[in-house]
TIZA-960680 format. One record per residue (C-alpha): residue number from 1; residue in one letter; x, y, z. Coordinates in steps of 0.001 Angstrom, whole numbers, plus 500000, padded with zeros to 6 digits. Layout:
<atoms>
kolvex volum X Y Z
NUM A X Y Z
...
</atoms>
This chain:
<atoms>
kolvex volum X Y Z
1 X 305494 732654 703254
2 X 307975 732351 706431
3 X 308718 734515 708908
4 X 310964 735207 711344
5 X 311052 737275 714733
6 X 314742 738859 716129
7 X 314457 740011 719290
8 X 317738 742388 720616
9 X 317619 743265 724212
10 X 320299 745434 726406
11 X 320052 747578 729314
12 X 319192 750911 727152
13 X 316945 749686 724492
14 X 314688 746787 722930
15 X 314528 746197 718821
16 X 312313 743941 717151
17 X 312558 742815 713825
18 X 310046 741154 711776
19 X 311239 739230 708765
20 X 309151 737726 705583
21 X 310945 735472 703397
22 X 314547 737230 704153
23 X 313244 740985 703594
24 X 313075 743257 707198
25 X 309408 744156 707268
26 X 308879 745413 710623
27 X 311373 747389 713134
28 X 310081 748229 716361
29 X 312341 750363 719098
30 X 311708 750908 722756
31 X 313986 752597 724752
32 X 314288 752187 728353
33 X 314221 755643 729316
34 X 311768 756874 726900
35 X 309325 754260 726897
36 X 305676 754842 725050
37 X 303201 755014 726607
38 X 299941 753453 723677
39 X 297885 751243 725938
40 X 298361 752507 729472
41 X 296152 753807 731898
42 X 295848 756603 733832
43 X 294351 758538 736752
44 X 294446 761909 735504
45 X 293348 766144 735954
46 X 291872 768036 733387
47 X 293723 771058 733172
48 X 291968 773120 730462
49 X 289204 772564 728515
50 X 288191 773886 725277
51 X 284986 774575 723946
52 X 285919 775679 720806
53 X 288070 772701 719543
54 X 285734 770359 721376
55 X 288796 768699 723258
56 X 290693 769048 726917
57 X 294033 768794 727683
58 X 294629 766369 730699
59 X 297450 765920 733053
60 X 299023 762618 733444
61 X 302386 762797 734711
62 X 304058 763473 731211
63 X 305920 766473 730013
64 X 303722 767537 728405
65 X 299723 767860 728596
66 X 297494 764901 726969
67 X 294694 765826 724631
68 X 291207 764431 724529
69 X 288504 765273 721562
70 X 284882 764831 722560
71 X 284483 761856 720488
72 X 286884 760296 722615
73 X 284957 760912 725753
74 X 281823 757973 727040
75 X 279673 758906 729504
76 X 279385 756673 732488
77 X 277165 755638 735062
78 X 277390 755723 738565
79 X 279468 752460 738522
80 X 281618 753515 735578
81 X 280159 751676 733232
82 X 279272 753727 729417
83 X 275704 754813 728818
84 X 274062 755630 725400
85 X 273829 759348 725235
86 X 270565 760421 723362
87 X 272182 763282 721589
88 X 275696 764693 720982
89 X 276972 766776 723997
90 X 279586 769312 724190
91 X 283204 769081 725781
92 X 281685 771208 728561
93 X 278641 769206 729825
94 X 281468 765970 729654
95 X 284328 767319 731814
96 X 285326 770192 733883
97 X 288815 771473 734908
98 X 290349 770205 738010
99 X 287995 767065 737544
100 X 290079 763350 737948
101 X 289489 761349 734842
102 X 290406 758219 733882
103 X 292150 757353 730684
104 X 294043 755578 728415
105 X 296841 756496 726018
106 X 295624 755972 722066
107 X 298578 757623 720402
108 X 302345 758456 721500
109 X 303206 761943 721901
110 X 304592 763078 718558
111 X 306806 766180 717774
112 X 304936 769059 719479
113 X 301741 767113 720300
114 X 300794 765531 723614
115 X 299438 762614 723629
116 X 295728 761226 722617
117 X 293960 759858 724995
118 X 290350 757908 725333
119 X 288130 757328 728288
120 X 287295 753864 725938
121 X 289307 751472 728202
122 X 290787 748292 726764
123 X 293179 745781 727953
124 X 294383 743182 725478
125 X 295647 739332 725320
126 X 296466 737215 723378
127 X 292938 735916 721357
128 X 290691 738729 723300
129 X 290392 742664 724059
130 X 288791 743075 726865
131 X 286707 746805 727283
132 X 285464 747216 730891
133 X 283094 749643 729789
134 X 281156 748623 727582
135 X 278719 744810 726853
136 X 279610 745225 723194
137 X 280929 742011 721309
138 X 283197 741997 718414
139 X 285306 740359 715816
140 X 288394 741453 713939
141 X 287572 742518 710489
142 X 290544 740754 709299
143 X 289472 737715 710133
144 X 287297 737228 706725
145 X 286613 733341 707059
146 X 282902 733872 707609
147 X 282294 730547 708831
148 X 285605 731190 711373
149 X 283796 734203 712628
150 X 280701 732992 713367
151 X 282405 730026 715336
152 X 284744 731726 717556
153 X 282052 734488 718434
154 X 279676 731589 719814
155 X 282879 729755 721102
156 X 283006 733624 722975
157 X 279330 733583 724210
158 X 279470 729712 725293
159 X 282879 730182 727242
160 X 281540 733359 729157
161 X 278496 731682 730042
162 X 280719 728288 731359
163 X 283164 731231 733463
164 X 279799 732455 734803
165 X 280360 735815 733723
166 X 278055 738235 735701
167 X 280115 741369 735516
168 X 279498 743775 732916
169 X 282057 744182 729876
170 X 282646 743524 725999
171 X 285194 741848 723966
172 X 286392 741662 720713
173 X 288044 738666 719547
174 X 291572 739629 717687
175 X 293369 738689 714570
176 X 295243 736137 716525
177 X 292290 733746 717765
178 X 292298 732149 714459
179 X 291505 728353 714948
180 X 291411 729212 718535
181 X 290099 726525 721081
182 X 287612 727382 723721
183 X 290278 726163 726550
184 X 292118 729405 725050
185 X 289422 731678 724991
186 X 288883 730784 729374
187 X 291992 731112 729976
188 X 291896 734610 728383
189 X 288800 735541 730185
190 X 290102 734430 733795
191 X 293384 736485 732835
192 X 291445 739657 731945
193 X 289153 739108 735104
194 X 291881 739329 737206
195 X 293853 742291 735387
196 X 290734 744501 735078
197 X 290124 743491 739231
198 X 293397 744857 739815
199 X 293384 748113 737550
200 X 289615 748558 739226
201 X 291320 748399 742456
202 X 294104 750482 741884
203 X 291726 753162 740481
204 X 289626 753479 743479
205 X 292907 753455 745660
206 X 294862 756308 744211
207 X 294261 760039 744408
208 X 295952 762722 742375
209 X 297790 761683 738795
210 X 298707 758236 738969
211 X 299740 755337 736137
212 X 297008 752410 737204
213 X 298245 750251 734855
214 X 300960 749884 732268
215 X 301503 747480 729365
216 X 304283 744994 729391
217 X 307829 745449 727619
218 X 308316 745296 724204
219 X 309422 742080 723965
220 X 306230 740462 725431
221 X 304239 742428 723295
222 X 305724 741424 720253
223 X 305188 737895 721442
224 X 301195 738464 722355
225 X 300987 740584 718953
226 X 302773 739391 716342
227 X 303135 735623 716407
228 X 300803 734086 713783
229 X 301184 730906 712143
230 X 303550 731984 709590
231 X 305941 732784 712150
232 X 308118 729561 712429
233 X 311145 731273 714808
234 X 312410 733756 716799
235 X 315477 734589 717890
236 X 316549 736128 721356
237 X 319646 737629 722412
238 X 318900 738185 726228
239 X 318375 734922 728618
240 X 316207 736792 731028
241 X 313992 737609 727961
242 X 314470 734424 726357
243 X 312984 732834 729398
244 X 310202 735075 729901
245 X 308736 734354 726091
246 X 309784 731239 726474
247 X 307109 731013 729701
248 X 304744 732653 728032
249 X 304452 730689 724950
250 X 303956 727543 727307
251 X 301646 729459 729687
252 X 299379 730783 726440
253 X 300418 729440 723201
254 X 301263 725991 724458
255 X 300289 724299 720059
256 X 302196 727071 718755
257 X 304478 725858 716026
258 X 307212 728533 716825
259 X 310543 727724 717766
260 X 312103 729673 720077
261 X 316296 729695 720036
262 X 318234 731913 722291
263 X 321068 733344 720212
264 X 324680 733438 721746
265 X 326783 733848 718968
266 X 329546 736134 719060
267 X 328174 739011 716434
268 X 325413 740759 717153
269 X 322338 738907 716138
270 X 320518 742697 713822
271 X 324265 742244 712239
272 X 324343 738840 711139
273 X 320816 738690 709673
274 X 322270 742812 708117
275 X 319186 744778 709900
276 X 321423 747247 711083
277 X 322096 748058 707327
278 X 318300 748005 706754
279 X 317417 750360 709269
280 X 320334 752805 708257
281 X 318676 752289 704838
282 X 315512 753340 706322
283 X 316798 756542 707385
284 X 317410 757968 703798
285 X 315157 759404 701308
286 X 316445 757363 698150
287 X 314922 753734 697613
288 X 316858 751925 694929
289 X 314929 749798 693298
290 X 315848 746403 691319
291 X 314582 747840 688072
292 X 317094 750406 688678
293 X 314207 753103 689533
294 X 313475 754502 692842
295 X 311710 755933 695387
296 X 312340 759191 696945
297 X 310476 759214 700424
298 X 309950 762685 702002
299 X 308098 762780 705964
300 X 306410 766100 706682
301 X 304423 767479 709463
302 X 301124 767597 707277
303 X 301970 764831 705515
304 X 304729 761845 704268
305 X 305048 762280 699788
306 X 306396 758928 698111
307 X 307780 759704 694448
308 X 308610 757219 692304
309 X 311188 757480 689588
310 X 312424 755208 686718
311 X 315842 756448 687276
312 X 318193 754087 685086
313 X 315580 751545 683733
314 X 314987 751857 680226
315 X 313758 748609 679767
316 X 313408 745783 676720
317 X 309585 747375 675317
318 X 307750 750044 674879
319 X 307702 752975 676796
320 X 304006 752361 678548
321 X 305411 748868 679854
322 X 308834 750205 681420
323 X 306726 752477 683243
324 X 304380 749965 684463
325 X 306826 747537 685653
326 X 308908 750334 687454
327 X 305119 751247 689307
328 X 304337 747554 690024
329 X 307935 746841 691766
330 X 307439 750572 693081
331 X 303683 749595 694755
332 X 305216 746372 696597
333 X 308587 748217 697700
334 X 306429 751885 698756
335 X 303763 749321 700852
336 X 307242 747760 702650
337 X 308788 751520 703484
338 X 305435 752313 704815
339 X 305724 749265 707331
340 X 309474 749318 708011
341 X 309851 753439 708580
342 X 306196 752875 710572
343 X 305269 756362 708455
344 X 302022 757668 709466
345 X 298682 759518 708865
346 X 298256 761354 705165
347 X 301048 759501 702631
348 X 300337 760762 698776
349 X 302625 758315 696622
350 X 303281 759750 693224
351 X 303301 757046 690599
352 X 305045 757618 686990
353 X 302027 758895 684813
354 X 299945 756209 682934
355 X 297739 756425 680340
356 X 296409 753267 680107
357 X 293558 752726 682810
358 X 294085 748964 682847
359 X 297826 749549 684077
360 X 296176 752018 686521
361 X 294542 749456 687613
362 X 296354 746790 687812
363 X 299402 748896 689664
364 X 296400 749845 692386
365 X 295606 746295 692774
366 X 299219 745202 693646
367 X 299604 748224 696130
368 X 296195 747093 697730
369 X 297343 743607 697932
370 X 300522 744848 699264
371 X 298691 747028 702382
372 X 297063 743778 703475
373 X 299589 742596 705385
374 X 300319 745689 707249
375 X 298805 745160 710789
376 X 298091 748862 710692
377 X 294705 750348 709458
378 X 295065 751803 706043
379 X 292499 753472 703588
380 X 293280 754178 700118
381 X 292099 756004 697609
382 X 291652 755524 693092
383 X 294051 757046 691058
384 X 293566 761265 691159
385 X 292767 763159 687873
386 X 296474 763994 689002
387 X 297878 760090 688560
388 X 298463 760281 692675
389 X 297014 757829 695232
390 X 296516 759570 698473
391 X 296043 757295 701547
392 X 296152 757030 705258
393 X 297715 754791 707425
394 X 296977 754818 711414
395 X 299494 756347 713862
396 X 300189 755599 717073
397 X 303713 756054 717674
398 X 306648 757766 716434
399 X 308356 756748 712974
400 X 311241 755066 713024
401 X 313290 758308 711570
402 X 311523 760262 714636
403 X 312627 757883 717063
404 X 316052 757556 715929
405 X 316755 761017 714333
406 X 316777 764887 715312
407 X 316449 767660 713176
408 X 319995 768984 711944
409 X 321208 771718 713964
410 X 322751 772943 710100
411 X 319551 773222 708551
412 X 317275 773160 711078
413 X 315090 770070 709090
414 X 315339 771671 706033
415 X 317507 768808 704525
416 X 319318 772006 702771
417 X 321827 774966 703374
418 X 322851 778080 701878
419 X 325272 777558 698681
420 X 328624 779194 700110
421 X 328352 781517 697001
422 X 324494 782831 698896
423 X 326342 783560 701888
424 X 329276 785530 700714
425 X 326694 787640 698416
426 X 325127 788310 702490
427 X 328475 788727 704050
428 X 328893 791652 701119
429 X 325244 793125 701829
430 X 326451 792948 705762
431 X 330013 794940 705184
432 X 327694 797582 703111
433 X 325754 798103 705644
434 X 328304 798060 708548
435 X 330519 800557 706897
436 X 327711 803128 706664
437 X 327177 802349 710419
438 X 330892 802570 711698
439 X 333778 804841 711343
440 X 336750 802305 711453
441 X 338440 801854 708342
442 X 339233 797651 708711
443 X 336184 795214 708899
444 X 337086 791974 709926
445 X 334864 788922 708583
446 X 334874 785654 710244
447 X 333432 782715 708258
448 X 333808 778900 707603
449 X 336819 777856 705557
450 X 334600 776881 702031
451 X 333129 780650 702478
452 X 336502 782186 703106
453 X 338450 780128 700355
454 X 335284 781635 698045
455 X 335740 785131 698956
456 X 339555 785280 697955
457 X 339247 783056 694981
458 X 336033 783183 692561
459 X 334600 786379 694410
460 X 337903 788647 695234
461 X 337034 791344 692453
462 X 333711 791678 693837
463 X 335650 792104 697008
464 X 337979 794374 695461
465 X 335332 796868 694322
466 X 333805 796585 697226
467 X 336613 797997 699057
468 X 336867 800521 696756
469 X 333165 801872 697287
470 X 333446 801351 701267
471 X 336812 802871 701713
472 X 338019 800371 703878
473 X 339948 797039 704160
474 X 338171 794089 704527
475 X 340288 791083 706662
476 X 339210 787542 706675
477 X 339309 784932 709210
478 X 338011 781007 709618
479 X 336229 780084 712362
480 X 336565 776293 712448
481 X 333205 776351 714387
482 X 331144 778006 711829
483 X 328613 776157 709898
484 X 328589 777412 706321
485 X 325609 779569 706500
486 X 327745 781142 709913
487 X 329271 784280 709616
488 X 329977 787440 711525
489 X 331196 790919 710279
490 X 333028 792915 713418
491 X 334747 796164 713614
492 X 338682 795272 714141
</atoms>
């Protein structure tokens, strides 16, 4: 399996692209001037608290209010450091209004939410996480090499006794330290000495709603994040940038394997490799599939539904295995949307019906197989009595469609609109009521041109008769501005 990183930088925006053996996998946006914010920390003011949700909302500097649930709230000592609490407390007995508190941002503001935010502090690098607060040690679960683990968490201990560490804190050792050396690991350590000494500072230094510290760009991210060994190149369209990783990767990842190229070609570098097709792709509802079914992908505010459909495929068997092939190609192509659209929280995916369990289970398997290479936490669920698999995937920013997409001013989200034949049927119930309102004997009814060509063709002896039981004549006139659900019925 090879992979590849694309990297487009301008002066408005940053896109990443994540490639596995030719197919996008991964599309990550950041513009300039709307930045997220998962990962930094602030000085902020409780504003309200609530005892009956169990939360606060806190001010820090956004436009709108952050929100904080009780089980996102550590108690600290008089140095700032968590203590066990001995039984569950309420929002109340945590925070006050007006009170400074620091945080740090969990999840992006979505929609009409503010963002989530945890007094849990973490700062990350590239093998460790650092958390200030806390003397707990860890190791990522996805690391599953038991003999691996219990390696690089003594490699951990016997480094942080060597750096003399006699301040307080945890760490968890990430994904990424994988065949790690212990050089690596103190060079990690020193770096997060010296960040968390400066945030500390900072912290004690400000007053009012401040940002005390704020992750790095995109770019550097994707670099600290997503570079594994399977990644043998990535590609960079900006110089500044290209030297910056290019630092970096000496500076950290000095064995890595990865070749870095800075890309100067003429076309831009998303439409050579055709991710600007992907991504527009990525936008609609309808996945074609190779078997010649699909998937039709709808993103709620409750919830994101995946159905899948056999559309065309008929197949060269029986009936059961056309619908199990469609299901297998749909589990590996519904487990790429998922990463490429970065869809969130509840997903229920809709499989075609199956009656044998062993194709149940086989079509879960692949889908499971599928989620484990999706750096997000997922938790799935059997087949329902219903022949659905409900799941959840964690959330932390916006999806892709919310980042690049508004709702249409037409439909207002809906995805639909009136049929022009619905609106001329209101238009009629309008002029009824109108004429029973108003003396003048000519109405005059301004509409779009599809509901105005309507009126005078497949509806005018409606119209007729209703001229006839209003008394009065009934003028038409297009408003090139109107929508097709727009219309207005005025006196003339």
């Amino acid at each position: 399996m090879s992979e590849e990183i694309l990297i487009n930088v301008t002066n408005v925006e940053t896109r990443i692209a994540l490639i596995e053996n030719g197919l996008l996998q991964e599309i990550h946006i950041e513009r300039h001037n709307n930045r997220g914010h998962v990962g930094d920390v602030f000085k902020g003011k409780v504003v309200r608290v609530m005892p009956g949700m169990e939360a606060a909302f806190v001010d820090i500097g956004l436009d709108k209010a952050a929100f904080i649930h009780v089980s996102d709230i550590c108690a600290v000592d008089e140095l700032g450091y968590e203590v066990r609490l001995e039984s569950h407390k309420a929002i109340h007995e945590l925070v006050r209004e007006g009170q400074q508190i620091v945080v740090q941002v969990a999840k992006d503001a979505i929609s009409t939410k503010g963002a989530r935010l945890t007094t849990h502090l973490t700062l990350p690098s590239r093998n460790l996480v650092y958390i200030p607060r806390s003397n707990h040690r860890g190791i990522s679960q996805r690391l599953e090499n038991e003999s691996e683990r219990e390696r690089l968490l003594g490699q951990l201990q016997q480094c942080l006794d060597e750096e003399e560490w006699a301040g307080r804190g945890g760490f968890i050792i990430r994904t990424a330290a994988e065949n790690a050396s212990a050089t690596e690991f103190k060079e990690d350590i020193r770096f997060l000495k010296r960040l968390w000494e400066k945030v500390a500072e900072r912290i004690e230094r400000n007053e009012g709603v401040k940002t005390v510290y704020q992750d790095v760009p995109l770019y550097m991210r994707t670099v600290r994040d997503l570079i594994t060994p399977q990644v043998e190149k990535i590609r960079i369209d900006n110089h500044h940038s290209f030297d910056e990783i290019g630092q970096f990767l000496e500076d950290f990842i000095p064995d890595s394997a990865t070749v870095i190229e800075h890309y100067a070609g003429a076309r831009p570098i998303f439409d050579v490799y055709g991710i600007e097709d992907e991504i527009n792709k990525a936008l609609g509802r309808q996945v074609k599939l190779k078997s010649g079914g699909d998937l039709v992908i709808d993103q709620t505010e409750a919830m994101t539904t995946v159905d899948v459909n056999t559309g065309g495929y008929l197949g060269s068997r029986n009936h059961a295995e056309t619908i199990l092939k469609t299901n297998l190609e749909a589990a590996t192509a519904t487990a790429r949307q998922l990463r490429v659209r970065n869809l969130g929280g509840i997903i229920i995916i809709d499989f075609i019906d199956m009656i044998d369990l062993e194709h149940q289970r086989q079509v879960h398997r692949t889908f499971a197989k599928a989620l484990e290479k999706d750096r997000a936490k997922t938790s799935i669920t059997e087949f329902s009595q219903l022949g659905l698999i409900e799941m959840t995937r964690k959330r932390t920013r916006e999806s892709l469609g919310q980042i690049l997409s508004t709702p249409c001013s037409v439909c207002n989200g809906r995805g639909r609109q009136k049929s022009a034949e619905t609106v001329c049927y209101e238009i009629f119930r309008e002029v009824l009521r109108i004429a029973k309102a108003y003396d003048n004997n000519v109405l005059l009814v301004m509409a779009s041109q599809i509901v105005v060509d309507r009126l005078l063709d497949e509806e005018s002896n409606t119209l007729a008769e209703l001229e006839d039981l209003v008394a009065k004549t009934v003028k038409f006139e297009v408003e090139p501005m109107y929508t097709q659900e727009q219309f207005d019925v005025v006196l003339y």
